[in-house]
C-alpha positions as CSV (number, residue, x, y, z in Angstrom):
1,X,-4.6,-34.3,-32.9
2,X,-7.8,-35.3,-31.1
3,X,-7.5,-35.2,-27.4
4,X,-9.9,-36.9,-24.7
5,X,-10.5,-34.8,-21.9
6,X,-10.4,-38.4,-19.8
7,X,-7.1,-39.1,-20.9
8,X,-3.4,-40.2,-19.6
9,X,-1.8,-36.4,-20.0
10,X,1.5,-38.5,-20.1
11,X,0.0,-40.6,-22.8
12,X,-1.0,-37.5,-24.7
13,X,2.6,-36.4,-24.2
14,X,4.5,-39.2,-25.6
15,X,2.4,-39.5,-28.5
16,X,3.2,-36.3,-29.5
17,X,6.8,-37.2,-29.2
18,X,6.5,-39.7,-31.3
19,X,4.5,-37.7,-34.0
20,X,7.1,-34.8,-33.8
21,X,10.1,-37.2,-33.9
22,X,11.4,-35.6,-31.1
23,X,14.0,-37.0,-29.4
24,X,13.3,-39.5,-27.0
25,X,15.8,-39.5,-24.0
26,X,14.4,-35.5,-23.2
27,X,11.2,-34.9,-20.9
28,X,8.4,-32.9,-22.3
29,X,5.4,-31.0,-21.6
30,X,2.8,-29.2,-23.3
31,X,1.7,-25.8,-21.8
32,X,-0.9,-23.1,-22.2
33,X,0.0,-19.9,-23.1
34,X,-2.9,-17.2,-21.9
35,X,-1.7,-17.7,-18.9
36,X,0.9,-20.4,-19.3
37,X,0.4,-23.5,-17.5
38,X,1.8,-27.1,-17.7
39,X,-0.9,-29.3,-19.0
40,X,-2.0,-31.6,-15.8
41,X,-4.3,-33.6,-15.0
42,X,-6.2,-30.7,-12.7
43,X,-6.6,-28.5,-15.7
44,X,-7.7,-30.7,-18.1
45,X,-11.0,-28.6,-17.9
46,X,-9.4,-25.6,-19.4
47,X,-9.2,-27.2,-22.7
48,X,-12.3,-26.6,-25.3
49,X,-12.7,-27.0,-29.2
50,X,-10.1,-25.9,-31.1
51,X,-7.3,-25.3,-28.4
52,X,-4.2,-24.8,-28.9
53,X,-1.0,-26.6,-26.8
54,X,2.7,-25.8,-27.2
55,X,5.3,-28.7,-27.0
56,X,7.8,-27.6,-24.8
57,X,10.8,-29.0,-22.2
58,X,9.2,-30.7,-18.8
59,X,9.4,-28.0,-16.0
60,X,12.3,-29.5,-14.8
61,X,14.4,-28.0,-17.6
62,X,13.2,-24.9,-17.1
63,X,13.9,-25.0,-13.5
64,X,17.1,-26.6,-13.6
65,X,18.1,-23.3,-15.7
66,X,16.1,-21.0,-13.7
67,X,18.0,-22.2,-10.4
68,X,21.5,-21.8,-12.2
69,X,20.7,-18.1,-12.9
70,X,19.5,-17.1,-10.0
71,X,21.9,-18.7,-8.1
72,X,25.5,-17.8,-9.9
73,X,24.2,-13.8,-10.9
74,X,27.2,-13.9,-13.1
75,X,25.3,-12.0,-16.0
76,X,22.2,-9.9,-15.2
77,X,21.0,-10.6,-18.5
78,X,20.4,-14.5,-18.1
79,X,19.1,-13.3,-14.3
80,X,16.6,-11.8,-16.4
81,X,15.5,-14.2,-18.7
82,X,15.1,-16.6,-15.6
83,X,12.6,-13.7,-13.7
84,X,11.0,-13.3,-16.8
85,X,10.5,-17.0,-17.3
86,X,9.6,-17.5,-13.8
87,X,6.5,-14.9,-13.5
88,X,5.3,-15.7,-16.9
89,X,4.7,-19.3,-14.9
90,X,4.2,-18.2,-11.6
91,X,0.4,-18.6,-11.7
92,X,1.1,-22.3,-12.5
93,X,0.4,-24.7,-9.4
94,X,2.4,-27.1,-11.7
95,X,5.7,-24.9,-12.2
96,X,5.7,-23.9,-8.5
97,X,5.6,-27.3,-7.3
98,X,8.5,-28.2,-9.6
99,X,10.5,-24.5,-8.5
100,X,10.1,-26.0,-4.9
101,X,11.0,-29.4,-5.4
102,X,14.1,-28.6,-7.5
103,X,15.1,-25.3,-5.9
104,X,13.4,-23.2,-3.4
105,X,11.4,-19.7,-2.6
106,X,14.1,-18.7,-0.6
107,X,16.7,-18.0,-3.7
108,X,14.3,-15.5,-4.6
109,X,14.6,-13.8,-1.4
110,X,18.4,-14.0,-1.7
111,X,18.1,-12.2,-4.7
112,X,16.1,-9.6,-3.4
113,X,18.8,-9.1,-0.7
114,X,21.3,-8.4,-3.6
115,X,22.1,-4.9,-3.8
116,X,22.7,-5.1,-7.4
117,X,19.5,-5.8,-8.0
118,X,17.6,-2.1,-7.8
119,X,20.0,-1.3,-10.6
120,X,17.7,-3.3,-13.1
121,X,13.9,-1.9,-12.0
122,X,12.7,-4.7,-14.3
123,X,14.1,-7.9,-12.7
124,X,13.2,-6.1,-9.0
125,X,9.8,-5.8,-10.5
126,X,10.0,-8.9,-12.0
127,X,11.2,-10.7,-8.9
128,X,8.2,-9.2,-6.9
129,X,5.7,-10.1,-8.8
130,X,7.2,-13.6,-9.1
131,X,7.0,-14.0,-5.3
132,X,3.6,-12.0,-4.9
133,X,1.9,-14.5,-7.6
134,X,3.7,-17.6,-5.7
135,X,3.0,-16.6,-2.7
136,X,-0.9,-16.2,-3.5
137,X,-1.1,-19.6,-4.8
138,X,-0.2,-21.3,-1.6
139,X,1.4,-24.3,-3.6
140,X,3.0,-26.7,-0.5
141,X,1.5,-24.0,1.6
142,X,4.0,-21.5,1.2
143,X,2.0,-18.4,1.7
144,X,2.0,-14.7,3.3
145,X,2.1,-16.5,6.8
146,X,5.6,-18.6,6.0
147,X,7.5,-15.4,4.2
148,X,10.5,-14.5,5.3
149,X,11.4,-11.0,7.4
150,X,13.9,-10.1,4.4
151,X,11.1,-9.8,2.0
152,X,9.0,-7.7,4.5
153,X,12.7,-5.6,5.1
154,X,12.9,-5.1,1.1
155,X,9.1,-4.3,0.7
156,X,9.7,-1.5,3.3
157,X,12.8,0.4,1.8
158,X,10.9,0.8,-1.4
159,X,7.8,2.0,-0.3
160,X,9.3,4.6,3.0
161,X,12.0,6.5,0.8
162,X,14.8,4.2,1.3
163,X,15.1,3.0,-1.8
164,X,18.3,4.2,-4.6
165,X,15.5,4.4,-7.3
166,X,11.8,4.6,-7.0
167,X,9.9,3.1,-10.4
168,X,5.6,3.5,-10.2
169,X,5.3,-0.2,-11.1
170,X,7.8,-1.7,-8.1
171,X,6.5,0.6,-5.3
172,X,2.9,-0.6,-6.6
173,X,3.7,-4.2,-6.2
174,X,5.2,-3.2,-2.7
175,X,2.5,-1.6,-1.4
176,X,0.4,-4.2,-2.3
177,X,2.3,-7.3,-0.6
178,X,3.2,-5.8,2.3
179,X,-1.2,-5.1,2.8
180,X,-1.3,-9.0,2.2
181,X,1.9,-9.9,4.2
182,X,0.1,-7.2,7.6
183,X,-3.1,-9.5,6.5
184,X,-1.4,-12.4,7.3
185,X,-1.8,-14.9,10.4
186,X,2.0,-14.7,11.1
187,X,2.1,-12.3,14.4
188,X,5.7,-11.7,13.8
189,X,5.3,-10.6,10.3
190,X,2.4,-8.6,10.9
191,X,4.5,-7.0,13.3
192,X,7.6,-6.5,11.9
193,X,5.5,-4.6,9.1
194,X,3.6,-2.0,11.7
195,X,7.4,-1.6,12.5
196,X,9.4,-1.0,9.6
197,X,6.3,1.2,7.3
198,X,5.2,4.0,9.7
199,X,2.0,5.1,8.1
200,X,3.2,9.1,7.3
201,X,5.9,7.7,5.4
202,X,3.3,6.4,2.7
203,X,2.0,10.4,2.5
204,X,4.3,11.1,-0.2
205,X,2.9,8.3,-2.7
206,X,-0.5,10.2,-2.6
207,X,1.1,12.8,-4.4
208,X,2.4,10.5,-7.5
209,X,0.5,10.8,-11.0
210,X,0.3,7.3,-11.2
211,X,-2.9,7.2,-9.6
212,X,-2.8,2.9,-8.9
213,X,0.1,4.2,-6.7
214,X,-2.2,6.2,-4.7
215,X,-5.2,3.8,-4.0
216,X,-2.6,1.4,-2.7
217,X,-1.1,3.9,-0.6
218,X,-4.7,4.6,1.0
219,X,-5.8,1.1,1.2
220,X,-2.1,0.3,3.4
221,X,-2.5,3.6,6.0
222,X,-6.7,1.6,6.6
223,X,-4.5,-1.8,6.8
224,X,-1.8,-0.4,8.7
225,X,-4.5,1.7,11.3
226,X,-6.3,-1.4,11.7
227,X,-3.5,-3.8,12.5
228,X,-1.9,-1.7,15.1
229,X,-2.5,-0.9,19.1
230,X,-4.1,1.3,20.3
231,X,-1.7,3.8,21.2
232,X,0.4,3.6,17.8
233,X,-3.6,4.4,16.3
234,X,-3.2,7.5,18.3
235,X,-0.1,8.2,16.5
236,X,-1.2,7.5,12.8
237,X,-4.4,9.6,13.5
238,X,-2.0,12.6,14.1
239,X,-0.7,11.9,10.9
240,X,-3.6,11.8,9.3
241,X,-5.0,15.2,10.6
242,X,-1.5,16.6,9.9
243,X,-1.3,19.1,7.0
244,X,0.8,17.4,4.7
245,X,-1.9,14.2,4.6
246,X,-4.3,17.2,4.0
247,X,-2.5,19.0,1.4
248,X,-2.1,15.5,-0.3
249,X,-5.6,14.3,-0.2
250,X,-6.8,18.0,-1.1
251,X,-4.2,18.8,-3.7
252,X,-3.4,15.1,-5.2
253,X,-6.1,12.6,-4.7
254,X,-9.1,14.9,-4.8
255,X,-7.9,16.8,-7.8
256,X,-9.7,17.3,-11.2
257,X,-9.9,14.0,-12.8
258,X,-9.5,12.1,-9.5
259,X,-12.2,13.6,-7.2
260,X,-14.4,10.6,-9.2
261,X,-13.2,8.1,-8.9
262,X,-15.2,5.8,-6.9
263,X,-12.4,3.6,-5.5
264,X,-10.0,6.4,-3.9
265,X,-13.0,7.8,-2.3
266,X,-13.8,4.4,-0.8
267,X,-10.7,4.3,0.6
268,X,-11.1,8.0,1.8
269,X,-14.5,7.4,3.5
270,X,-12.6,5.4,6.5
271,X,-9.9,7.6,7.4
272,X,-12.8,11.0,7.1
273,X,-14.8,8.8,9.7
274,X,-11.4,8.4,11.7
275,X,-10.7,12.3,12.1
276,X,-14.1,13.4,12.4
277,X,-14.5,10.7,15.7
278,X,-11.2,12.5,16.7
279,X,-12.3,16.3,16.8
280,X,-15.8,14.8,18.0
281,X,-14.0,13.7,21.0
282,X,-13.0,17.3,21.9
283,X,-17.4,18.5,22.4
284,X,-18.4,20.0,25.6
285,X,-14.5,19.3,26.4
286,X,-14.0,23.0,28.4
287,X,-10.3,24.8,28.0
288,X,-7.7,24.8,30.7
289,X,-6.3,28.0,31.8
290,X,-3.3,26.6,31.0
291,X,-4.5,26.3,27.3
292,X,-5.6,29.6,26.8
293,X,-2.9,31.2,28.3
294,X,-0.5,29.4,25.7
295,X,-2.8,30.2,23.1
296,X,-2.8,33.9,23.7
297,X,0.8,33.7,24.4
298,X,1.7,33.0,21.3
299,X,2.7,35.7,19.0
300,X,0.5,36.2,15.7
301,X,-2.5,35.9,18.3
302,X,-1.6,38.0,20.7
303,X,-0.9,40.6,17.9
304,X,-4.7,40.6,17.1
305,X,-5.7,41.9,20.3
306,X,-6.3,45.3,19.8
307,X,-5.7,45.5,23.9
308,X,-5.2,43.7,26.7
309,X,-8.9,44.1,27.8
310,X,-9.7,42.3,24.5
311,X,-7.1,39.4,25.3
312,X,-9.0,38.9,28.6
313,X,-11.9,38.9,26.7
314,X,-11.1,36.1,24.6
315,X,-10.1,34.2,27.6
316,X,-13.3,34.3,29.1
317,X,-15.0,33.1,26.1
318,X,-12.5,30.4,25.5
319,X,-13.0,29.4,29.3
320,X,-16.9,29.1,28.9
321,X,-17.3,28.1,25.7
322,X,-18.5,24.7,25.8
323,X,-16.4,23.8,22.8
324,X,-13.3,25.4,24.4
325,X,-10.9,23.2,23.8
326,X,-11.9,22.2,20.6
327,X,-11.3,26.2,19.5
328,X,-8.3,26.2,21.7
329,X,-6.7,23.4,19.4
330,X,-8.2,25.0,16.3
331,X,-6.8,28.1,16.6
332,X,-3.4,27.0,17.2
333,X,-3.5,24.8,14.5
334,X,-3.5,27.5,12.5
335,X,-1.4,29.6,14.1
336,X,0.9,26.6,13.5
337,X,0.0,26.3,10.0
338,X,-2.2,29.2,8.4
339,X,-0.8,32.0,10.7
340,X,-2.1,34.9,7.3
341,X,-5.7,33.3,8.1
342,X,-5.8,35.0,12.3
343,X,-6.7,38.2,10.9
344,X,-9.9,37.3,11.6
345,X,-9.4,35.8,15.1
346,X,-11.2,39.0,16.5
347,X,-13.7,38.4,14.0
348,X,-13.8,34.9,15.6
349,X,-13.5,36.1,19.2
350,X,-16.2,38.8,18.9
351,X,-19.2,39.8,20.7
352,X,-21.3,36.9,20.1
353,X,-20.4,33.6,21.3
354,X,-22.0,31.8,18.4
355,X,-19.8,33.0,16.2
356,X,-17.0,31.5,18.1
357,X,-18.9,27.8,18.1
358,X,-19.4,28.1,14.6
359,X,-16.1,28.7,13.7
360,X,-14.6,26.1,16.4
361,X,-17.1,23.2,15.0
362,X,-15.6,23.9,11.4
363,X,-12.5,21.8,13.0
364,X,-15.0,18.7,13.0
365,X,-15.8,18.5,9.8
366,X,-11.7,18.7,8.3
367,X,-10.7,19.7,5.0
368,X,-10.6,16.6,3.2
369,X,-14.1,15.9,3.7
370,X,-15.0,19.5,2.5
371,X,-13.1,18.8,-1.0
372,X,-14.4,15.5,-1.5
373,X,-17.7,16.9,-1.1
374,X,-16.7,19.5,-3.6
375,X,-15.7,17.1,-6.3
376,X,-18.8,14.6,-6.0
């Protein structure tokens, strides 16, 4: 059939109606298929020689069908088909505007409500991805700045560990709508977010092998330190000098195989630049008494000390030591942490005081930075 780009699409359609002997009294449509779309006017410029269009029921049928299954959840298989049917279209401005007028958005977000829904991984993936791609399009505008606090609820519980079942593919989709849903206008959104995904709870997904998982992960804790206050940026900072985001980055993200790949550090480079402004704030910062009393106090240090003459020498370095209080913090970070490592604390704490700045500035350049400047 020759087709004019100029022409009536409803013209178009009828006359293949006709040709087909189809039956008149039904509505049709004709659709693409890579990615399917409705045939409009607006996208007439997507055909070119020798196209290809499939006759198929108007988008009202498929809604109309589509809204019974998602409404009733009778059989999880037909909830299916309808999920399935819906994200294949949901790049359609065509279909969505039909899916609002007919039903509405908000059936999907009743669905993701249902509890019987993380029992099929699929349709909850399916579902997301649905709203995600809807969501993007802004048909009717209905965006990230009109969705509803139950989807930013659900997006949380699968991406902080409160989830039944954790699938790669859903927390992927997660992590990436709530970023769009905290880079929304909507104050109350963007806050509900900051609320409900504390930035350590994303730690863990730096660990998983599926390493799409990870970059998203990375990308949220940047969105999530740049959307907050100032004191909850204090907080997530903590969390990100804290040994488990080390151990993550270190043993996970920066591991053979991943240590190139350009993306994860990108996302790396902002959160290095975050920690080293953090120890940086401690130079020419001297110790407190106070600090180096509960230093040597504690047990693994004070066991170094050959004597007490030695601990009182230690004290005076620490107390003169222009970068006091940044070795004060280092050392009891790893008494805290790497207590086997003190043995050399009277190494550390000998007779020269460079020694001690040397190792106290090592605090400033942390251990993330040093493997990701290992595996470049």
């Amino acid at each position: 059939m020759r087709f004019q780009n100029s022409g009536d699409v409803n013209e178009v359609i009828k006359h293949v109606v006709q040709e087909l002997k189809l039956p008149p009294s039904e509505s049709y449509g004709l659709i693409f298929e890579e990615p399917k779309a409705f045939l409009t006017p607006d996208n007439l410029d997507r055909i070119s020689h020798g196209f290809m269009l499939t006759v198929t029921a108007a988008p009202s049928h498929y809604v109309a069908r589509l809204h019974d299954a998602l409404l009733n959840r009778s059989d999880f298989k037909n909830v299916e088909w309808a999920l399935t049917t819906l994200e294949a279209f949901s790049l359609d401005p065509c279909f969505v505007a039909c899916f609002y007028s007919l039903s509405n958005i908000h059936l999907l977000y009743d669905l993701l409500a249902d509890d019987r829904l993380e029992g099929s991984q699929t349709c909850l993936n399916l579902c997301l991805r649905s709203i995600c791609s809807m969501l993007d399009l802004g048909v009717q505008d209905i965006g990230w700045n009109t969705a509803s606090t139950i989807l930013v609820i659900k997006l949380a519980t699968l991406v902080t560990g409160r989830a039944k079942r954790e699938d790669s593919n859903v927390v992927l989709i997660a992590l990436r709508m709530i970023e769009n849903l905290l880079n929304s206008d909507n104050a109350t959104i963007r806050l509900l977010v900051l609320e409900e995904v504390p930035a350590q709870t994303l730690i863990r997904h730096l660990e998983k092998s599926d390493e799409r998982v990870a970059l998203a992960a990375l990308s949220l804790m940047n969105a999530l330190h740049e959307k907050s206050d100032a004191p909850a940026r204090e907080q997530i900072i903590k969390h990100f000098a804290s040994m488990p985001f080390r151990t993550a980055v270190s043993g996970s993200v920066l591991r053979e195989g991943r240590g190139r790949n350009a993306a994860l550090l990108c996302q790396l480079v902002p959160l290095q630049r975050l920690l080293i402004n953090e120890s940086t704030k401690f130079l020419g910062v001297p110790a407190t008494e106070s600090d180096v009393d509960a230093l040597l106090a504690r047990e693994v240090v004070h066991a170094s000390a050959s004597s007490e003459e030695q601990l009182k020498s230690w004290a005076d370095q620490l107390l003169t030591s222009p970068l006091g209080k940044l070795a004060v913090d280092t050392f009891a970070n790893y008494a805290d942490h790497h207590a086997e490592d003190l043995r050399i604390f009277p190494h550390m704490l000998g007779s020269s005081a460079h020694v001690l700045l040397f190792y106290a500035s090592l605090a400033i350049v942390p251990p993330l930075m040093c493997s990701s400047l290992h595996k470049t």
